[in-house]
C-alpha positions as CSV (number, residue, x, y, z in Angstrom):
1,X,0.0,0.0,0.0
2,X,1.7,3.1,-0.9
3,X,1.2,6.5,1.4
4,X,-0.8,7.9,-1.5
5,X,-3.7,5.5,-1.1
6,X,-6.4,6.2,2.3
7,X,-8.0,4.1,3.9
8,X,-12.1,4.9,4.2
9,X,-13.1,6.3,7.1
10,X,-14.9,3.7,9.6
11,X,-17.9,5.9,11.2
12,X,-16.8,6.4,15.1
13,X,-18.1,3.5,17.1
14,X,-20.7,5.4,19.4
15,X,-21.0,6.2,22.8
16,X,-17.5,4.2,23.6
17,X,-15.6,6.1,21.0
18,X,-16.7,9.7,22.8
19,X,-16.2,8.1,26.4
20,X,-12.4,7.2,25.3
21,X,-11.9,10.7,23.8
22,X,-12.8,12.2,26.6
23,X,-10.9,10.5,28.9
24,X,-7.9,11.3,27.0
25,X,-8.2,14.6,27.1
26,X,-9.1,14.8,30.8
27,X,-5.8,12.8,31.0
28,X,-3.9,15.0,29.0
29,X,-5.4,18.1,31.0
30,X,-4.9,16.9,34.5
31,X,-1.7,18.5,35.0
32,X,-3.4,22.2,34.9
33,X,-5.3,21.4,38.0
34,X,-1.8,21.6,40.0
35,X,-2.2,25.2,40.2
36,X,-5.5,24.2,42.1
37,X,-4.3,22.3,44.1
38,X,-1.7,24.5,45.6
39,X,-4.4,26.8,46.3
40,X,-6.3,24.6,48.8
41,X,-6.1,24.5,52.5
42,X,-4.2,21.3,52.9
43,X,-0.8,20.4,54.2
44,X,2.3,20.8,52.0
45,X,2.7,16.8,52.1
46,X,-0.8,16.5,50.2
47,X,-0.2,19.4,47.9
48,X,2.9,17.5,47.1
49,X,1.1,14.1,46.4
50,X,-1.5,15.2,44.5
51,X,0.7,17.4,42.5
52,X,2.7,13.8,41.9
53,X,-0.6,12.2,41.2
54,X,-1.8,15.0,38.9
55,X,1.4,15.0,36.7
56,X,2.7,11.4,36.1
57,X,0.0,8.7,37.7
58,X,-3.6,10.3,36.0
59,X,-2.5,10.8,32.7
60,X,-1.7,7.4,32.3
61,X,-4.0,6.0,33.8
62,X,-6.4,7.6,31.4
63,X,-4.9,7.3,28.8
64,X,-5.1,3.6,29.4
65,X,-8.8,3.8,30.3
66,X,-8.8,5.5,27.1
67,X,-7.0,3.0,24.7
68,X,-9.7,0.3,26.4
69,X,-12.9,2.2,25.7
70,X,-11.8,3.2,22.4
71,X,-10.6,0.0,20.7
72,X,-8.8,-0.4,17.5
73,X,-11.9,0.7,15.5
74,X,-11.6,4.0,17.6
75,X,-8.2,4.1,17.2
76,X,-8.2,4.1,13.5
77,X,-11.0,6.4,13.3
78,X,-8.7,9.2,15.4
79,X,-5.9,8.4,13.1
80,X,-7.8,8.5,9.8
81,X,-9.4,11.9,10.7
82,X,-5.5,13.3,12.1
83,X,-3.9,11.8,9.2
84,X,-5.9,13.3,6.6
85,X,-6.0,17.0,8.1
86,X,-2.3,16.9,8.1
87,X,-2.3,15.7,4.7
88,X,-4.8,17.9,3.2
89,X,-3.7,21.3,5.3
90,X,-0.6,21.3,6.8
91,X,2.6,19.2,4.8
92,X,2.0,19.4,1.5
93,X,5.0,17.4,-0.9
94,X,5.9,20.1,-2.7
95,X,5.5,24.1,-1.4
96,X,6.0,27.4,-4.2
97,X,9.2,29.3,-4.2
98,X,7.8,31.8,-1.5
99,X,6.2,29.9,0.7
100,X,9.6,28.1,0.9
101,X,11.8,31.2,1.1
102,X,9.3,32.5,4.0
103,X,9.8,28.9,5.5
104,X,13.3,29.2,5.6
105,X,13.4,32.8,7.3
106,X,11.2,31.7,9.9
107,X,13.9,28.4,10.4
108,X,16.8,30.4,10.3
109,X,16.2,33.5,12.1
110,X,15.0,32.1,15.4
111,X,18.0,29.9,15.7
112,X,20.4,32.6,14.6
113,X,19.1,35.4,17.2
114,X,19.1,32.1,19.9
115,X,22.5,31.9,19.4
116,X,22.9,35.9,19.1
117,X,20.9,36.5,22.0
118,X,23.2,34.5,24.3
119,X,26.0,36.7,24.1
120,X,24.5,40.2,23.4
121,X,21.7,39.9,25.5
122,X,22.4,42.9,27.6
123,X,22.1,45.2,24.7
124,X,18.7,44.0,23.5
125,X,16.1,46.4,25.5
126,X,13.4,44.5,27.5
127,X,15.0,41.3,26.6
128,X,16.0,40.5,30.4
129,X,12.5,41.2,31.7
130,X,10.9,39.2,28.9
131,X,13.2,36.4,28.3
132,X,10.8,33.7,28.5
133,X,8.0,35.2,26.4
134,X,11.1,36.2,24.0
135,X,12.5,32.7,23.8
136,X,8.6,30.7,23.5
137,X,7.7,33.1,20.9
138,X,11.0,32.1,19.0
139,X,10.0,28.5,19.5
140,X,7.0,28.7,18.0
141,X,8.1,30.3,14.9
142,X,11.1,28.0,14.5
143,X,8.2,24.9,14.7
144,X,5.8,26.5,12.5
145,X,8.7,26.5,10.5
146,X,8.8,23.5,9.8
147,X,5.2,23.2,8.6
148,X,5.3,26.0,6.1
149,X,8.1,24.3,4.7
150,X,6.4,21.2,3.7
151,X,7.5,17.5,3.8
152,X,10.0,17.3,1.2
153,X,11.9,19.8,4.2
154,X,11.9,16.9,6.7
155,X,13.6,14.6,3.8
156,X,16.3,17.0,3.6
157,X,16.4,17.1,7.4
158,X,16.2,13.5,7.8
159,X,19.0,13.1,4.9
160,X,21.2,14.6,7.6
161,X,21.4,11.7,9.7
162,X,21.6,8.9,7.0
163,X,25.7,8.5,6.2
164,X,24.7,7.3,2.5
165,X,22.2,10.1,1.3
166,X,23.2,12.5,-1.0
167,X,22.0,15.7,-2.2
168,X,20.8,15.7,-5.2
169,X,20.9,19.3,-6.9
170,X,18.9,20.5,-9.9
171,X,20.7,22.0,-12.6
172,X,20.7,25.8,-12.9
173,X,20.8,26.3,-8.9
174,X,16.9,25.5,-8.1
175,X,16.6,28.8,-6.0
């Protein structure tokens, strides 16, 4: 089966299906009720252990509850339905000339004032105050990044690591 081919769509299995979703994400989201917890009127020891519980044992367990209720047929729905919005939206095979130029600005830039900002960060104004929201904002462009330039990017990335692979370029320069 090549990648090219999808699979139908099974129709989602009913009331199990929704019961497994949303015990995911309840999984998933338990770790934002820590701030909660540290709010109540309850000895440190407690706040501790259910800040434990809340970050590493309910997720799982969840997510486990999660896998059971929604079964392979529930499973394959979720991945169909991911699958093809990434496919249809987000990595397209091939990208125009601009879109892959603007790609390449948002991967470089955010890696080159990264490395910049470690030793002339006492000239940039604000930047000491607002290092975090500086450095998250950075992130996210350098990973949105990676979707604008589309999937034939993460060949070239992945090329990287494989000793053999060699780089195969067009005649006349392909800028």
């Amino acid at each position: 089966m090549t990648p090219e081919t999808t699979l139908p769509t099974p129709p989602p299995p009913g009331w199990r299906f929704y019961l497994g979703v949303a015990l995911f994400l309840l999984g998933f989201l338990s770790p934002l009720g820590i701030p909660l917890v540290t709010l109540m009127d309850l000895p440190l020891t407690w706040k501790a252990t259910l800040s434990g519980i809340l970050l590493v044992g309910v997720p799982e367990v969840f997510c486990l509850l999660a896998v059971a209720f929604l079964g392979k047929s529930g499973f394959i729905y979720i991945k169909a339905k991911i699958y093809g919005f990434f496919r249809k939206y987000a990595l397209p095979k091939e990208v125009s000339r601009r879109r892959y130029r603007l790609g390449l600005v948002m991967f470089i830039i955010p890696l080159f004032c990264g490395w910049l900002g470690a030793y002339v960060f006492h000239l940039i104004p604000g930047y000491a105050e607002h290092r975090f929201a500086v450095n998250f904002a950075g992130d996210v462009i350098w990973l949105s990044s990676l979707v604008v330039l589309g999937s034939y990017f993460w060949d070239k990335v992945r090329a990287l690591f494989i000793y053999r692979a060699k780089a195969l370029i067009p005649q006349g320069g392909g800028s």
